[in-house]
ZAKEBA-490964 format. One record per residue (C-alpha): residue number from 1; residue in one letter; x, y, z. Coordinates in Angstrom, 3 decimals. Layout:
% residues N
+-----+----+----------+----------+----------+
|   i | aa |     east |    north |       up |
+-----+----+----------+----------+----------+
| NUM |  A |        X |        Y |        Z |
...
+-----+----+----------+----------+----------+
% end
This chain:
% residues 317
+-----+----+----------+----------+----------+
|   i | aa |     east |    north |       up |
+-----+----+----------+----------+----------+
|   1 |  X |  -25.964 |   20.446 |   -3.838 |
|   2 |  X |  -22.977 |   20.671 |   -1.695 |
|   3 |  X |  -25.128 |   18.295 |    1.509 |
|   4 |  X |  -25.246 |   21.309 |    3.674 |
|   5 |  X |  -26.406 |   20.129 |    7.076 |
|   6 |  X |  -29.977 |   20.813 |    7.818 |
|   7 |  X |  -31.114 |   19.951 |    4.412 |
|   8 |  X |  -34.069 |   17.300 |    4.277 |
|   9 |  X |  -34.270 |   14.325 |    2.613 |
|  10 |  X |  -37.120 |   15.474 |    0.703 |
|  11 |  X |  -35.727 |   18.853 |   -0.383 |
|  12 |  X |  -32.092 |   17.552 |   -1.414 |
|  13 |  X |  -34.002 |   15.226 |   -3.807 |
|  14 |  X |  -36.316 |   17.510 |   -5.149 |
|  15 |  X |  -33.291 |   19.724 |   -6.515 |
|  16 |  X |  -31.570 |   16.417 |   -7.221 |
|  17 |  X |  -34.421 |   16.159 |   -9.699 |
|  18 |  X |  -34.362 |   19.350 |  -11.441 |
|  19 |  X |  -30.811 |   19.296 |  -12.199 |
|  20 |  X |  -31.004 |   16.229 |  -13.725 |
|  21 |  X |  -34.300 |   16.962 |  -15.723 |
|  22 |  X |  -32.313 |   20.469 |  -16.542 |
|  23 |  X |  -29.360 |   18.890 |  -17.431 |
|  24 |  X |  -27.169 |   20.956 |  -14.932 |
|  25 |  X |  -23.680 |   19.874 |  -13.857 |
|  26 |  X |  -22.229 |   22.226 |  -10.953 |
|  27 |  X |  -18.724 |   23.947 |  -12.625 |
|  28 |  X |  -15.442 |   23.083 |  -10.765 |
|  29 |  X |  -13.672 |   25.591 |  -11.232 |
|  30 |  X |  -16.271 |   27.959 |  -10.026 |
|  31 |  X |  -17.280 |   25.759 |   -6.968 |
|  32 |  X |  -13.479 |   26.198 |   -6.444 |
|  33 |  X |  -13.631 |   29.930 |   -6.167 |
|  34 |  X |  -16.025 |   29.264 |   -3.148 |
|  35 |  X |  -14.015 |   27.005 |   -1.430 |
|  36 |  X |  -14.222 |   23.905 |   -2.475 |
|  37 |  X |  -13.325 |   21.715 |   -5.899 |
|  38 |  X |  -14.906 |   18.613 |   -4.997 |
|  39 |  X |  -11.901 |   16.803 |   -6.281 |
|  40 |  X |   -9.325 |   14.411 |   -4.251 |
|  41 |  X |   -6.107 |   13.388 |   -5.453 |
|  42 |  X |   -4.660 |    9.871 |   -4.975 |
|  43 |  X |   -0.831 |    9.781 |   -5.411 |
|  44 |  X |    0.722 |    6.120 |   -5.930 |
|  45 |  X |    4.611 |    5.361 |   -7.407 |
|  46 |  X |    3.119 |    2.971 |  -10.065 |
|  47 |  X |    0.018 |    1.718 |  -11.565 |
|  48 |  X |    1.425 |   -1.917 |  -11.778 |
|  49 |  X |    1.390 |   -2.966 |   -8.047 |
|  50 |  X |   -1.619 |   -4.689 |   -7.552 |
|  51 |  X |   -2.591 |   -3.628 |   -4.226 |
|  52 |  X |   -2.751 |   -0.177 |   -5.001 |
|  53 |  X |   -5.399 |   -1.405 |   -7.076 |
|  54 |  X |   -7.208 |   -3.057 |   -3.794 |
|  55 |  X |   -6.730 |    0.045 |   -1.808 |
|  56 |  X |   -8.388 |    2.361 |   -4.407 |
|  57 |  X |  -11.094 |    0.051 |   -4.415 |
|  58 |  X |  -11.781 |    1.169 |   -0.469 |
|  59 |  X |  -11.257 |    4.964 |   -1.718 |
|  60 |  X |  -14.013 |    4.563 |   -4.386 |
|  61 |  X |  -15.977 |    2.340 |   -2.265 |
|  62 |  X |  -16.837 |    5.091 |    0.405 |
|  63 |  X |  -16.747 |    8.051 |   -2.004 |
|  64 |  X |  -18.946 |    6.570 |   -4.286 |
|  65 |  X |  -22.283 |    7.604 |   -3.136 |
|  66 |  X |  -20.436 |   11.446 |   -2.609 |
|  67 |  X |  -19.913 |   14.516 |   -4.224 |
|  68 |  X |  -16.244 |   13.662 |   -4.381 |
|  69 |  X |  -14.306 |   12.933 |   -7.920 |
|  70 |  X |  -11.198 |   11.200 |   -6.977 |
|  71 |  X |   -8.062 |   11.944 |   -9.439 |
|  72 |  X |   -5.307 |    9.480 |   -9.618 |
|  73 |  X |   -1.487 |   10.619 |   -9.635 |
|  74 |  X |    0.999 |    7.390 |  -10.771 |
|  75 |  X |    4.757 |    8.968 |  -10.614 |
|  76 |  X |    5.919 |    5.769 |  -12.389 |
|  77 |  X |    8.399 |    5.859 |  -10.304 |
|  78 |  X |    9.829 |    6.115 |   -6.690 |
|  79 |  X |   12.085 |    8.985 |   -7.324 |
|  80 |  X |   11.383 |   12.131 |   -5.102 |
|  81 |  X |   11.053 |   14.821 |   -7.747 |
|  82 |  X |    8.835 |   12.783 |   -9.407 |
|  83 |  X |    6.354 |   12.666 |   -6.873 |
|  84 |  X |    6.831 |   16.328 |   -5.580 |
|  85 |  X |    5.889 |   17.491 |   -8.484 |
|  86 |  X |    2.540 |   15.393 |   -8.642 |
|  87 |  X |    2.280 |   16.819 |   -4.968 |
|  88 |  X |    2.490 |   19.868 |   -6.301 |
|  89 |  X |    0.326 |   20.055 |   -9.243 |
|  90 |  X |   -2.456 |   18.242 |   -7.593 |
|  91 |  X |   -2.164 |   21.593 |   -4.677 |
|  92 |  X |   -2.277 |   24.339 |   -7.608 |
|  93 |  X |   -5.582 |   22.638 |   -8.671 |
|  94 |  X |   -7.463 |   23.227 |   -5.207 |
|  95 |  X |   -7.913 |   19.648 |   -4.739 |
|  96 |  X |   -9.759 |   19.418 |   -1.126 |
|  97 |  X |   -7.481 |   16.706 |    0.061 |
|  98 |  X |   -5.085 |   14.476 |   -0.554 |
|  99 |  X |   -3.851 |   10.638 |   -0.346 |
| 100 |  X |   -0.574 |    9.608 |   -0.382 |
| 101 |  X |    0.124 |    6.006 |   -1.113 |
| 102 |  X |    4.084 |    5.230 |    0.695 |
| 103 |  X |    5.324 |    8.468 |   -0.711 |
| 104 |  X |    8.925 |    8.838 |   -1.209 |
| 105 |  X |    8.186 |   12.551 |   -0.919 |
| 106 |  X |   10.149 |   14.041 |    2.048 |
| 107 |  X |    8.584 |   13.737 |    5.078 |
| 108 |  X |    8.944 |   17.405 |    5.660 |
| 109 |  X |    7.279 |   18.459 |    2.468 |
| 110 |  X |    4.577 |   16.219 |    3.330 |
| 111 |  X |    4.288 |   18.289 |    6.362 |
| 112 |  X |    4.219 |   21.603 |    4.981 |
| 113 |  X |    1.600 |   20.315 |    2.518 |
| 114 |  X |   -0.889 |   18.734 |    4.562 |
| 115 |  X |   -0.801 |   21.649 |    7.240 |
| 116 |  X |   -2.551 |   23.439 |    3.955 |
| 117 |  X |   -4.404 |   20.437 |    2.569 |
| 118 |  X |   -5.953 |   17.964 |    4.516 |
| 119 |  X |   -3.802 |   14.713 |    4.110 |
| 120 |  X |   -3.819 |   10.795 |    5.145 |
| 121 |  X |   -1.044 |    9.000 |    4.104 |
| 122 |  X |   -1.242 |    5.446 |    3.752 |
| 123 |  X |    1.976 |    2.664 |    4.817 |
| 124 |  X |    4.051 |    4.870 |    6.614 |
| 125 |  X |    4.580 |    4.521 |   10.489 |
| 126 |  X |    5.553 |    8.402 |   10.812 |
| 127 |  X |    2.659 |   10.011 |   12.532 |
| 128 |  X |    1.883 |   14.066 |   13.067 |
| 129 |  X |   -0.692 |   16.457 |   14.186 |
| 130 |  X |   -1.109 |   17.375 |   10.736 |
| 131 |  X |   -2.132 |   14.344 |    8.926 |
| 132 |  X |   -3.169 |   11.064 |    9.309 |
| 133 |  X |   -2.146 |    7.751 |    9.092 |
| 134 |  X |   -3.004 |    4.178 |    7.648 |
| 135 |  X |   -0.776 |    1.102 |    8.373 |
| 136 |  X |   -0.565 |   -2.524 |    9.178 |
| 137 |  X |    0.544 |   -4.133 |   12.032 |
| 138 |  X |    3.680 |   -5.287 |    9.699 |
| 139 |  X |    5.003 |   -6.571 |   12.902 |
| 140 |  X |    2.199 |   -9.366 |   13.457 |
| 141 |  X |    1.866 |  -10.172 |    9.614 |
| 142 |  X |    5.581 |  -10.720 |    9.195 |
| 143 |  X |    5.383 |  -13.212 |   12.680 |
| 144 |  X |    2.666 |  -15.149 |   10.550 |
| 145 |  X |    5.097 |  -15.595 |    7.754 |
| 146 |  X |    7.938 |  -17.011 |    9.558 |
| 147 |  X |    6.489 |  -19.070 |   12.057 |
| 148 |  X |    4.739 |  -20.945 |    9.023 |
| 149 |  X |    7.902 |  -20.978 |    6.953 |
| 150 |  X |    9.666 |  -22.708 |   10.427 |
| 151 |  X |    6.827 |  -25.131 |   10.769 |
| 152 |  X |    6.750 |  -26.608 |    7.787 |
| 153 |  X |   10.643 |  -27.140 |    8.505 |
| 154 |  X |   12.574 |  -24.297 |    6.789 |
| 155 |  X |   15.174 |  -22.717 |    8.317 |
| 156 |  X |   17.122 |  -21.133 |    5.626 |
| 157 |  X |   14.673 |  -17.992 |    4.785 |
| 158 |  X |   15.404 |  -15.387 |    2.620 |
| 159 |  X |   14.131 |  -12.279 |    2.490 |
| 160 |  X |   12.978 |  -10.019 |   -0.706 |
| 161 |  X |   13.223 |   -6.290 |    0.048 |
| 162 |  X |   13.052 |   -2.398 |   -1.280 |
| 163 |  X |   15.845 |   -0.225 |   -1.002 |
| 164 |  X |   15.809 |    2.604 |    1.303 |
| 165 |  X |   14.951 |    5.917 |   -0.647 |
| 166 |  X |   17.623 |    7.998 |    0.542 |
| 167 |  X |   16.699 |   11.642 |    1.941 |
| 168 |  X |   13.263 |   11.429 |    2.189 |
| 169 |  X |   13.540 |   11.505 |    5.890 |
| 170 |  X |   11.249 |    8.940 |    6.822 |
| 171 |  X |   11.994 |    6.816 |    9.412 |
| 172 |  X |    9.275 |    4.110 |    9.385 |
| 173 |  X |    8.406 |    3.065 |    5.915 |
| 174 |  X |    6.557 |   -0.168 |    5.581 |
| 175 |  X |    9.595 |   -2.163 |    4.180 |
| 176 |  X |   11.631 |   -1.045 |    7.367 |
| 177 |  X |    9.453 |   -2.329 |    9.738 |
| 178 |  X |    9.089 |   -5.580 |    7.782 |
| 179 |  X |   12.666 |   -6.124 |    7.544 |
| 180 |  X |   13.084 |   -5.315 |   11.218 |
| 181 |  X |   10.623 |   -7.758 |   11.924 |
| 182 |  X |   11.767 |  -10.669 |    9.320 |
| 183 |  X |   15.026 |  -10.087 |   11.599 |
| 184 |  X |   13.363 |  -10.583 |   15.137 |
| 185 |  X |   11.351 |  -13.190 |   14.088 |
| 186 |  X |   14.588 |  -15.232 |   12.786 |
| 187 |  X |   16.231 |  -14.041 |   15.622 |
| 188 |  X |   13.024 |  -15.815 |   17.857 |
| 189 |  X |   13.507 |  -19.288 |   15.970 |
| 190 |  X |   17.268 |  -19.210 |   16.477 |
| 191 |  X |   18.363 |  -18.844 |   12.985 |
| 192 |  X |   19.488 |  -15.310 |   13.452 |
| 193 |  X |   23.037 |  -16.492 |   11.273 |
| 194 |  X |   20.534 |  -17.771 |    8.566 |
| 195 |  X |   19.455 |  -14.181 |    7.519 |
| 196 |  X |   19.533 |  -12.950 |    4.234 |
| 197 |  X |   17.850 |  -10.118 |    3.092 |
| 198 |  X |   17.888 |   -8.573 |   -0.704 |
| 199 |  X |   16.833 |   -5.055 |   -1.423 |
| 200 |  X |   15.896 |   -5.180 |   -4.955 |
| 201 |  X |   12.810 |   -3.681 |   -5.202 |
| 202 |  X |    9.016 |   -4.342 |   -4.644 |
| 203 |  X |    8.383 |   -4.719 |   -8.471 |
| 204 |  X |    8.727 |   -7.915 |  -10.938 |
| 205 |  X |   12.157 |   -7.251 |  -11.963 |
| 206 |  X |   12.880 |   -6.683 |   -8.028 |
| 207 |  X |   11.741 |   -9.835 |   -7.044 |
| 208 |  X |   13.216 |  -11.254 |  -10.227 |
| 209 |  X |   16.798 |   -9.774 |   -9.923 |
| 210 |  X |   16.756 |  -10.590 |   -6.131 |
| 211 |  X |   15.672 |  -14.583 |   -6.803 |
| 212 |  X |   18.627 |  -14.950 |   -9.461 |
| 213 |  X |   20.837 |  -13.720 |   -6.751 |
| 214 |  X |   19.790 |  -15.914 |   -3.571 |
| 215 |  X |   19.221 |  -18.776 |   -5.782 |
| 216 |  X |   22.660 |  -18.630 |   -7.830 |
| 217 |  X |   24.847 |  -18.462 |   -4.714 |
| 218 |  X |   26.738 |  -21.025 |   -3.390 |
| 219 |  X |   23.629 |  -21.713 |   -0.570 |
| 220 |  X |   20.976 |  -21.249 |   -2.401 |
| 221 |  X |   17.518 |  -20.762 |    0.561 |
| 222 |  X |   14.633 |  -23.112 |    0.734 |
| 223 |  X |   12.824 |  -20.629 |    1.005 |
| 224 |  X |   11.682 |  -16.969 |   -0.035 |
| 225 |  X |    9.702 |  -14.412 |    1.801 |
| 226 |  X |    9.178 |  -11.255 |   -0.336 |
| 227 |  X |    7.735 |   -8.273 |    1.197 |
| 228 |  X |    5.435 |   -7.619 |   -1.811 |
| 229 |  X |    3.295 |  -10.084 |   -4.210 |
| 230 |  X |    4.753 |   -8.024 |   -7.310 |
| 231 |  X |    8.054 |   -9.212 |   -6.073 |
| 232 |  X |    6.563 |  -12.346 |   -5.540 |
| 233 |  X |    5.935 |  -12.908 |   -9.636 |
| 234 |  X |    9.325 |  -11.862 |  -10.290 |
| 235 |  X |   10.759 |  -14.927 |   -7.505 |
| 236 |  X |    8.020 |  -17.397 |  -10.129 |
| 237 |  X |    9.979 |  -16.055 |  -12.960 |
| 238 |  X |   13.484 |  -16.745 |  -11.869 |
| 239 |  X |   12.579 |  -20.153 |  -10.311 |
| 240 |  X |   11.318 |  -21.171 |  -13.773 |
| 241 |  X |   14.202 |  -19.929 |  -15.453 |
| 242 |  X |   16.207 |  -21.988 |  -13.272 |
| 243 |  X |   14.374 |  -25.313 |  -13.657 |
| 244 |  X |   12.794 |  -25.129 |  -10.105 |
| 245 |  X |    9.525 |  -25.819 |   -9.405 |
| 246 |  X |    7.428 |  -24.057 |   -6.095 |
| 247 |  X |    6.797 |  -25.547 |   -4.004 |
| 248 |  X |    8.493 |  -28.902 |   -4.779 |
| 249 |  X |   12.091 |  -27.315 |   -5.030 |
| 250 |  X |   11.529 |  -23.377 |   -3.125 |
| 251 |  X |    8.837 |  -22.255 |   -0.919 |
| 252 |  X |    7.812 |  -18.838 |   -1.546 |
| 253 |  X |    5.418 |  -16.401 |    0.375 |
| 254 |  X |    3.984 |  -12.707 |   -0.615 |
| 255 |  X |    2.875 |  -10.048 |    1.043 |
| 256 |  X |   -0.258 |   -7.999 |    0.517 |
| 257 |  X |   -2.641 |  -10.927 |   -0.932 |
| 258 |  X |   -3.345 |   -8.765 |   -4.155 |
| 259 |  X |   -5.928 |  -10.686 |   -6.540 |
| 260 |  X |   -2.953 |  -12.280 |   -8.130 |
| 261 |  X |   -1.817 |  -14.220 |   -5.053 |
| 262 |  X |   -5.461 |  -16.324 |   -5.490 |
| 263 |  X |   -5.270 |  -17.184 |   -9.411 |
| 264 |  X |   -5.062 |  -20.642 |   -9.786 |
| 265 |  X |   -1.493 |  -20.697 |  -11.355 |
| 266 |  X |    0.156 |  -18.717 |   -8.910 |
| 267 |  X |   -1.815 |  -19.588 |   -5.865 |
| 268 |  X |    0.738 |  -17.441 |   -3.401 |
| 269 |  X |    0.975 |  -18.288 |    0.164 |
| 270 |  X |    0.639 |  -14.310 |    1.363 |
| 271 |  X |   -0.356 |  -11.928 |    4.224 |
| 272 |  X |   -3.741 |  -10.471 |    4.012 |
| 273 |  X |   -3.543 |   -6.552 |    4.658 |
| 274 |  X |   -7.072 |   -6.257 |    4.497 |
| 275 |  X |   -6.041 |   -3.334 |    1.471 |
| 276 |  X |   -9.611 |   -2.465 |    0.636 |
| 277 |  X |  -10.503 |   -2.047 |    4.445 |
| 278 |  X |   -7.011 |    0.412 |    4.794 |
| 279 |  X |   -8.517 |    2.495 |    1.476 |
| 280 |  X |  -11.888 |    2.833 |    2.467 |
| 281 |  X |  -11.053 |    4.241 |    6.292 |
| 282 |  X |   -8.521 |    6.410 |    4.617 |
| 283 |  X |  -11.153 |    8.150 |    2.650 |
| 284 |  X |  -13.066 |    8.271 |    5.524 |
| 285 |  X |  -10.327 |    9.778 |    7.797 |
| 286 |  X |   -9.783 |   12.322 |    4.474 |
| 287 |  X |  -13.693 |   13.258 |    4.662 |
| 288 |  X |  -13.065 |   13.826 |    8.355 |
| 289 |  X |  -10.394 |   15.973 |    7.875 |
| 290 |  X |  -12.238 |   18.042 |    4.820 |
| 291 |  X |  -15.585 |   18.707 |    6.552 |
| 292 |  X |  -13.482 |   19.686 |   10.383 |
| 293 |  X |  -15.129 |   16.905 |   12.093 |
| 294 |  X |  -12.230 |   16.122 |   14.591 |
| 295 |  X |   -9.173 |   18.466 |   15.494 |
| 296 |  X |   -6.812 |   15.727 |   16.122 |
| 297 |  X |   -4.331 |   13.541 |   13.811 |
| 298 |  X |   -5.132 |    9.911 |   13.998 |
| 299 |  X |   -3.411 |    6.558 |   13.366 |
| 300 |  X |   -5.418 |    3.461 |   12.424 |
| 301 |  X |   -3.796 |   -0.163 |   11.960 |
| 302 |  X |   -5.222 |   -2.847 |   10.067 |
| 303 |  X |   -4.593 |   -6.490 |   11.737 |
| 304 |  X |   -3.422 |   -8.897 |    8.987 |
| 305 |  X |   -3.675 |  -12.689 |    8.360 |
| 306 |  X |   -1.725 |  -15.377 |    6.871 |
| 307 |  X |   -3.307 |  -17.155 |    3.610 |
| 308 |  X |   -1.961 |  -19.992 |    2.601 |
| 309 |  X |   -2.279 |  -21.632 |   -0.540 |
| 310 |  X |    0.054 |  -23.894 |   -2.518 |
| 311 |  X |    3.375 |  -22.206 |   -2.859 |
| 312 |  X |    4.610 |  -23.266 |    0.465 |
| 313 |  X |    5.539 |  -26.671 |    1.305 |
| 314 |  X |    8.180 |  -28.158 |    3.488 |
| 315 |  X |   11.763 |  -28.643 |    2.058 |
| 316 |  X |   13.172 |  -31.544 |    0.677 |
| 317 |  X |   14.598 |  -34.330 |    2.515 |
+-----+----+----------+----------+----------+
% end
């Protein structure tokens, strides 16, 4: 029942067998008492950002054939307490480990917590010995972005961002390295006084909010870069409101190449961050941790690509 080592193949499905024809389902709670829950706990700021979506799609993919029941935390929003509290609640149920999705937890609570609970946390740049971590080489994928952007002929690039959460004492969230790099690579091409960058959120109304106010000023960009594809349907919505069409009139790129990027209406030039791949080896990492199979913290990088579709094109006349 719990895949004790040593058991045979034979044996662990003859008592596979009986519980089923006996109808028995091992209790939680009392598992619990003896060490383990056989629960995990996902924690994510919002249900609405489709790449969450494509990374819990790795989680489930390698737990599936497990013992493990994964429970799923959505703060709703980015605000600290919000998400310490999740934290929090998902430790006082015994949960055997945890995975934090860009929390905007501080970085020293996430500490103290995973030197109880084993703990991979996924975006962040921040390693320690007591949990591990999952990124993407935001570096390379932002490099993609750019240099396309500059080849097709733009050189007034804007860039989409989130604002810093302030306090949470993390140094090297994903949006800082891919504004850092959005400002090297501009930097590279020579347009280093063409810079723009926009922190108004990686959600709809971000990108949405941050469109109206690149492409209302007095130099409106040919083109956007926003450093999420739900940021990316809020740059649609503003274009349309403002009678411009993409790519005819704006270029516009995404980041994370969620399922919406590839429907047929928005078709969204983005950056492939191989999300499924990054969920599925931090389960893995997570099981690692759980069952003492390594004593050291590890950091594993994803290498992203550029898709392009049809919402990049190169500027008018």
């Amino acid at each position: 029942m719990n895949n004790a080592y040593g058991v045979s193949p034979a044996m662990r499905e003859r008592v596979q067998s009986a519980m089923a024809e006996l109808g028995y389902r091992p209790h939680a709670a009392a598992r619990g008492m003896r060490g383990r829950t056989y629960t995990l706990g996902v924690l994510l700021a919002s249900i609405r950002n489709a790449f969450y979506a494509d990374l819990l799609d790795g989680v489930n993919a390698t737990l599936r054939d497990g013992e493990y029941a994964l429970l799923l935390g959505s703060s709703g929003t980015s605000e600290m307490e919000d998400q310490t509290k999740l934290i929090h609640a998902m430790v006082d149920r015994q949960m055997d480990g945890l995975i934090l999705i860009a929390p905007a937890v501080p970085r020293t609570e996430v500490v103290r917590v995973a030197a109880e609970v084993p703990t991979v946390v996924i975006g962040h740049h921040d390693p320690s010995p007591v949990y591990d971590c999952v990124v993407n080489q935001d570096g390379v994928g932002v490099d993609l972005v750019i240099d396309h952007l500059v080849d097709l002929g733009h050189r007034d690039i804007a860039h989409i961002s989130h604002p810093t959460v302030r306090g949470s004492q993390w140094e090297q969230r994903p949006e800082h390295h891919v504004r850092a790099a959005y400002r090297e690579a501009m930097t590279r091409h020579g347009l280093a006084d063409l810079t723009r960058v926009v922190h108004s959120g990686y959600s709809d109304e971000g990108g949405y909010r941050g469109a109206m106010e690149l492409l209302t000023s007095t130099s409106p960009p040919t083109a956007i870069f926003a450093g999420a594809d739900v940021a990316a349907t809020g740059v649609f919505r503003a274009a349309a409101e403002l009678g411009l069409r993409i790519p005819d009139d704006l270029s516009l790129a995404g980041y994370n190449n969620t399922s919406v990027a590839a429907l047929a209406p928005v078709n969204l030039t983005s950056v492939d961050q191989a999300g499924a791949m990054m969920g599925a080896t931090a389960a893995r990492l997570l099981l690692e941790r759980i069952e003492k199979r390594r004593d050291r913290a590890v950091v594993m990088a994803s290498t992203p690509h550029l898709v392009t579709r049809g919402s990049t094109a190169p500027p008018r006349g």
